[in-house]
Rosetta silent file (secondary structure, phi, psi, omega in degrees, C-alpha in Angstrom):
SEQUENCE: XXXXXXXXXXXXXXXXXXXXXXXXXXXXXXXXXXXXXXXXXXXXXXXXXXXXXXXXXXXXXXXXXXXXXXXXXXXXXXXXXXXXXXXXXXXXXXXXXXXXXXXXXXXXXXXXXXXXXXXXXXXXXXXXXXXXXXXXXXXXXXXXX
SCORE:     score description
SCORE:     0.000 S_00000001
   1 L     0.000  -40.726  175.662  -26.442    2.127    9.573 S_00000001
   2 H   -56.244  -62.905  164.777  -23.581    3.409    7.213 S_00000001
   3 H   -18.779  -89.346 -170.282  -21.216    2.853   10.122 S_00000001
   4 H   -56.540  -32.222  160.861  -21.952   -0.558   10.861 S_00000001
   5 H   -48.213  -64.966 -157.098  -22.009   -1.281    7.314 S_00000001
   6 H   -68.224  -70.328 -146.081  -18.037    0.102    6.734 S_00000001
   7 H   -69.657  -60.128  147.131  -17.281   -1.647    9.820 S_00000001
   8 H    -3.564  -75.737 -145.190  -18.971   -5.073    8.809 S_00000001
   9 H   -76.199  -61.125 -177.406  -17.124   -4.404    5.238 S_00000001
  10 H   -60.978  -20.048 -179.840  -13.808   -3.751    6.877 S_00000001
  11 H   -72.099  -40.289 -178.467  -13.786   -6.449    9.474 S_00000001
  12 H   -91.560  -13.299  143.680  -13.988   -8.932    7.122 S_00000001
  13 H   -72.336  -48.703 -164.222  -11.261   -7.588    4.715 S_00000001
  14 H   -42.086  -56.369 -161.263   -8.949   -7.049    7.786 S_00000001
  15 H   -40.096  -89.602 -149.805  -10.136  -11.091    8.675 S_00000001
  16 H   -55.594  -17.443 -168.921   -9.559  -12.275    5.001 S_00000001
  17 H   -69.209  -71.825 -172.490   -6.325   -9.977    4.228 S_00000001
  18 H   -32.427 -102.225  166.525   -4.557  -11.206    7.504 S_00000001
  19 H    11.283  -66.124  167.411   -5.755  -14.919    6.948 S_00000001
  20 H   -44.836  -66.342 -158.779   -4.633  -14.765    3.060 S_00000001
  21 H   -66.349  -15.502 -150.822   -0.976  -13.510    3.708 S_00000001
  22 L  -107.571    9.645  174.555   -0.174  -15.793    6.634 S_00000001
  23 L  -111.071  -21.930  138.463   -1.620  -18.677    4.643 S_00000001
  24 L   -68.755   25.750 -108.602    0.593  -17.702    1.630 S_00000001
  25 L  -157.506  -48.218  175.168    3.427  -16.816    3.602 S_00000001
  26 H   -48.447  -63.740 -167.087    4.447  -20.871    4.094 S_00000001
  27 H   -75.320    2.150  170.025    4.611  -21.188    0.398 S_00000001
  28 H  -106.448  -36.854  154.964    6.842  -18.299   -0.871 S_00000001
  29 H   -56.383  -34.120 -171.836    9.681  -19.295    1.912 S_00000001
  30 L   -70.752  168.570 -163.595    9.851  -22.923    0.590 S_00000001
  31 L  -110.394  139.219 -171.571   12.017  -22.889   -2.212 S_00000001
  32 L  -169.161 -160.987 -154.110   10.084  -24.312   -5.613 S_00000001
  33 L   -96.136  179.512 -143.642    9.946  -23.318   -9.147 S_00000001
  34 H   -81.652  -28.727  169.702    9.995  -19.548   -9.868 S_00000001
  35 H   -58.421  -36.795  166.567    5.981  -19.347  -11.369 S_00000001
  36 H   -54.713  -37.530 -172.109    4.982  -20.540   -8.573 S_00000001
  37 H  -100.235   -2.145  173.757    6.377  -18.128   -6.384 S_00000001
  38 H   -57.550  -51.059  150.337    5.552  -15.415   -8.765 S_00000001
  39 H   -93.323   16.480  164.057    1.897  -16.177   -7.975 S_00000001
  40 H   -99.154  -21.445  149.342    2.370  -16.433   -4.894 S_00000001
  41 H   -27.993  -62.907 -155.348    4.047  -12.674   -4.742 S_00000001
  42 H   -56.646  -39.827 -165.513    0.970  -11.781   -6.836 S_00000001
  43 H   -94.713  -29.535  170.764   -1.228  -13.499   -4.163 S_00000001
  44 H   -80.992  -49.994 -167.759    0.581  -11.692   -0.853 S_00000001
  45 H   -46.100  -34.384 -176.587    0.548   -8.770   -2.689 S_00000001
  46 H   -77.539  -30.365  159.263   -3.434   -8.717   -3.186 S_00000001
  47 H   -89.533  -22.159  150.652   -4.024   -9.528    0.468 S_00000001
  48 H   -46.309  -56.757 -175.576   -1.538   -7.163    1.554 S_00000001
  49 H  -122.751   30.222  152.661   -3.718   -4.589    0.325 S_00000001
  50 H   -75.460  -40.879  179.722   -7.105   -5.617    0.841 S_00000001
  51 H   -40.710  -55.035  171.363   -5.799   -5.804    4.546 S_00000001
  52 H   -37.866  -93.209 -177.889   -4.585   -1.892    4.357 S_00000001
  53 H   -37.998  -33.119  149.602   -7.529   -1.032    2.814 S_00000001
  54 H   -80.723  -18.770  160.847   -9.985   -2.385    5.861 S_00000001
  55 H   -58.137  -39.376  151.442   -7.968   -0.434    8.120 S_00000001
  56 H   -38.816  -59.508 -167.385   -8.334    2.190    6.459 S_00000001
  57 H   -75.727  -23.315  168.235  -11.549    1.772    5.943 S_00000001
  58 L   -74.670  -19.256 -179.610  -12.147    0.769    9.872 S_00000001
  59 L   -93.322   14.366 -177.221  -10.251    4.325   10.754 S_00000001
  60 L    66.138   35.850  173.314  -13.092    6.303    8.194 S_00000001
  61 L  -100.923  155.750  169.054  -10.454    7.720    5.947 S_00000001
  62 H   -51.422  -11.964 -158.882  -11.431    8.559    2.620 S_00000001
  63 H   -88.295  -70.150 -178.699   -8.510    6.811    1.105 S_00000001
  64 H   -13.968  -75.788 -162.000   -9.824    3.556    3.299 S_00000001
  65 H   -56.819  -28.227  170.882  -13.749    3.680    1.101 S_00000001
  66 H  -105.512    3.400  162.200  -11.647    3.856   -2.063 S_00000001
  67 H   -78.563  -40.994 -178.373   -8.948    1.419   -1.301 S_00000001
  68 H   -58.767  -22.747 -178.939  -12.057   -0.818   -0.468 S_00000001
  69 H  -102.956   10.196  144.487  -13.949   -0.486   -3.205 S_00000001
  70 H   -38.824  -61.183  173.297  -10.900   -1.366   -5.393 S_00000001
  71 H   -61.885  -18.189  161.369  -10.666   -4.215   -3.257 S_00000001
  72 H   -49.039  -63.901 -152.696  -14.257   -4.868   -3.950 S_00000001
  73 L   -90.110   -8.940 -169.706  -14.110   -4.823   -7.623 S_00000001
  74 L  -105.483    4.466 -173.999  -11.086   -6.749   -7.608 S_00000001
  75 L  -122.109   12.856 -176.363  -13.243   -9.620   -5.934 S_00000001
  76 L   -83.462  -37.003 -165.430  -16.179   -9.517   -8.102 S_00000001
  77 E   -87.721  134.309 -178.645  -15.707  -11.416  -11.566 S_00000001
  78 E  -103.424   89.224 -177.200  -15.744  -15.331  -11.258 S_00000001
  79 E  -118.607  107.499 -146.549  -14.077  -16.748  -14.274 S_00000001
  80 E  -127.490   80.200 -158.600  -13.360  -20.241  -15.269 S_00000001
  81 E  -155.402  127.868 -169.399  -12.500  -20.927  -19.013 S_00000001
  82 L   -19.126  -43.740 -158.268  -10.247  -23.634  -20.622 S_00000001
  83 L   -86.672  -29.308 -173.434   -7.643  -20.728  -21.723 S_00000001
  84 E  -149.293  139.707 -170.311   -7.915  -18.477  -18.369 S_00000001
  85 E  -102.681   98.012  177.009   -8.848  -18.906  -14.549 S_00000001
  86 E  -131.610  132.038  168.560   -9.482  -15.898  -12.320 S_00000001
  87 E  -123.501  141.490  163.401  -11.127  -16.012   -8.742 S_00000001
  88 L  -159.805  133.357  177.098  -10.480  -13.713   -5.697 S_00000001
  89 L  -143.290  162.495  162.888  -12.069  -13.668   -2.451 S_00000001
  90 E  -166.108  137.585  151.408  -11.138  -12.663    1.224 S_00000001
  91 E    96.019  -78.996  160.736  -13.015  -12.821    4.068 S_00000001
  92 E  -141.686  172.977 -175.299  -16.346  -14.594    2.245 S_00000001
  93 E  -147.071  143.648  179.978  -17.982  -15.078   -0.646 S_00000001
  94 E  -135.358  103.528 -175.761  -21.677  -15.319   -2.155 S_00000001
  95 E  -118.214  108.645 -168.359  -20.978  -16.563   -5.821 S_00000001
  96 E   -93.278  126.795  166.832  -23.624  -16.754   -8.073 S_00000001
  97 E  -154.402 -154.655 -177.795  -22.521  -17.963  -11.984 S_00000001
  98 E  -158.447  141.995  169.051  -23.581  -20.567  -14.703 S_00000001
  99 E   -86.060  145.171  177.543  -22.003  -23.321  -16.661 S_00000001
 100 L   -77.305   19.272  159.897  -21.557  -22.591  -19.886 S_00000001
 101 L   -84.164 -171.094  178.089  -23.223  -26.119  -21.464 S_00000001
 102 L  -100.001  147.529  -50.394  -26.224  -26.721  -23.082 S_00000001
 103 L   -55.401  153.243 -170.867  -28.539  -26.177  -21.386 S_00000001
 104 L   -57.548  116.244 -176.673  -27.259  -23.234  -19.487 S_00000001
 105 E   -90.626  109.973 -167.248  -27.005  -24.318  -15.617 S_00000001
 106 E  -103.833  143.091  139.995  -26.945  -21.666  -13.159 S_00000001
 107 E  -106.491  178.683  170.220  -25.251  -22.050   -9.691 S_00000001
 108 E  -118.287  134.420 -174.242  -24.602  -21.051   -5.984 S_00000001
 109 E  -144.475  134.956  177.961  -21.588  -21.183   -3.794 S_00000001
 110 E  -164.693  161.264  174.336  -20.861  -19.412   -0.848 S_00000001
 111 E   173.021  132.741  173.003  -18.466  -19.471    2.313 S_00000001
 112 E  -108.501  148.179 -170.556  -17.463  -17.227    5.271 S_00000001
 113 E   103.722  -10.403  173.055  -14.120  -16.986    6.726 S_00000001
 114 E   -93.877 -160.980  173.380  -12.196  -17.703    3.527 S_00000001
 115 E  -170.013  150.030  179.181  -10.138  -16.540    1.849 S_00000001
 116 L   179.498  115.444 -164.328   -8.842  -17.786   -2.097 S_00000001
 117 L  -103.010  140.904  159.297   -7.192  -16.304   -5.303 S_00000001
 118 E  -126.206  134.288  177.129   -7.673  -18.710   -8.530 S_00000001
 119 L  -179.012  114.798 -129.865   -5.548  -17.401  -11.190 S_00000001
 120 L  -177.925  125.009 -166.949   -4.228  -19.269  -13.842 S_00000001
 121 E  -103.575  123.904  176.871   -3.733  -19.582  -17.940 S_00000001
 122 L   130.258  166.126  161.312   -5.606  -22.559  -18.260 S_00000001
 123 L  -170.586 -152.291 -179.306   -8.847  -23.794  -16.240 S_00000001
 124 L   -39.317  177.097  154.432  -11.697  -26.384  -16.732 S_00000001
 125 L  -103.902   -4.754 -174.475  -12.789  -27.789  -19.232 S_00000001
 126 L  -101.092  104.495 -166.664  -16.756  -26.669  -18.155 S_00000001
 127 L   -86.203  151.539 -154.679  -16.264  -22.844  -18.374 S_00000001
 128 E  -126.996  121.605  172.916  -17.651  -21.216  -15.919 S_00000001
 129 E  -146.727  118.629 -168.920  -18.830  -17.237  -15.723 S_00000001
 130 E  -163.514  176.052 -179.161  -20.577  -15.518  -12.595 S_00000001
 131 E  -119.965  154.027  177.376  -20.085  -12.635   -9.747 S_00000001
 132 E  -106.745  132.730 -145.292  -19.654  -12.499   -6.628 S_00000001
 133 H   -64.517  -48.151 -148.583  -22.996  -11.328   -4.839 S_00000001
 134 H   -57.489  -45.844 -171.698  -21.267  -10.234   -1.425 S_00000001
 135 H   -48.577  -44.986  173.366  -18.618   -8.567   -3.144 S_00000001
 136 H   -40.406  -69.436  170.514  -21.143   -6.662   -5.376 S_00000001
 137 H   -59.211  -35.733 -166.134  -23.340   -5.509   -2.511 S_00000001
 138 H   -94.088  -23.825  170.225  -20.675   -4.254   -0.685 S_00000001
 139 H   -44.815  -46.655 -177.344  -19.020   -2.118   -3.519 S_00000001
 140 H   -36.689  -45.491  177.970  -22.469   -0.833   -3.644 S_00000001
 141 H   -69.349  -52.089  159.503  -22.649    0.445    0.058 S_00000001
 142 H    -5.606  -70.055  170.595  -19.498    1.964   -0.628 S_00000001
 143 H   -97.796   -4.279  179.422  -20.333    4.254   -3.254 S_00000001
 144 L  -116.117   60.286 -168.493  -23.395    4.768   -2.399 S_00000001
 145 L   -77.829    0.000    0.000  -22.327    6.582    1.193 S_00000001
């Protein structure tokens, strides 16, 4: 069961890392203003090595389960708030959070097959704070080998 678990967990980094770089990969050749390509560095860079890390983690090296659950943890926190924006996903996501009005609203979001960095000094104006489930569960299998 542990098997098919890593291999589930890895398939779908491999998926989202590939997928991520080659859909940032347009925008850091066009030539544009220099923040912009700064997050988009920021943004190959992060899918660059969730990718590594399921290969790793698809050949069973130890290095693989602890690049992954980096990559895990780097995909967990959902954060959406007037001063600062941070999102990361690859491969899918099951995002559970709540707006921050009165009264407190809790939602669901989810999609497989993506892939999607938000990051950003500024955001909404409806702050926003949740986790991401899939991400969660799968550190979990991780460390708990």
């Amino acid at each position: 069961m542990r098997q098919i678990l890593f291999r589930l967990i890895g398939i779908l980094e491999v998926a989202g890392g590939c997928y991520g770089m080659l859909s940032v990969l347009p925008r850091l050749i066009a030539f544009g203003p220099l923040h912009t390509a700064v997050i988009g560095l920021i943004e190959f860079a992060l899918y660059a090595f969730v990718l590594v890390a399921g290969v790793l983690l698809l050949e069973n090296s130890e290095r693989g389960i602890r690049f992954s659950s980096i990559a895990q943890l780097l995909q967990l926190p959902v954060i959406a708030l007037p001063i600062f924006s941070y999102g990361f996903h690859c491969g899918a996501f099951v995002n559970v959070f709540i707006l921050l009005h009165s009264p407190l609203h809790p939602e669901l979001a989810y999609h497989f097959g993506s892939q999607g960095l938000a990051l950003a000094f500024g955001g909404p104006s409806a702050s926003r704070l949740g986790i991401n489930l899939l991400a969660l569960l799968s550190w979990l299998v991780l460390k708990l080998r």
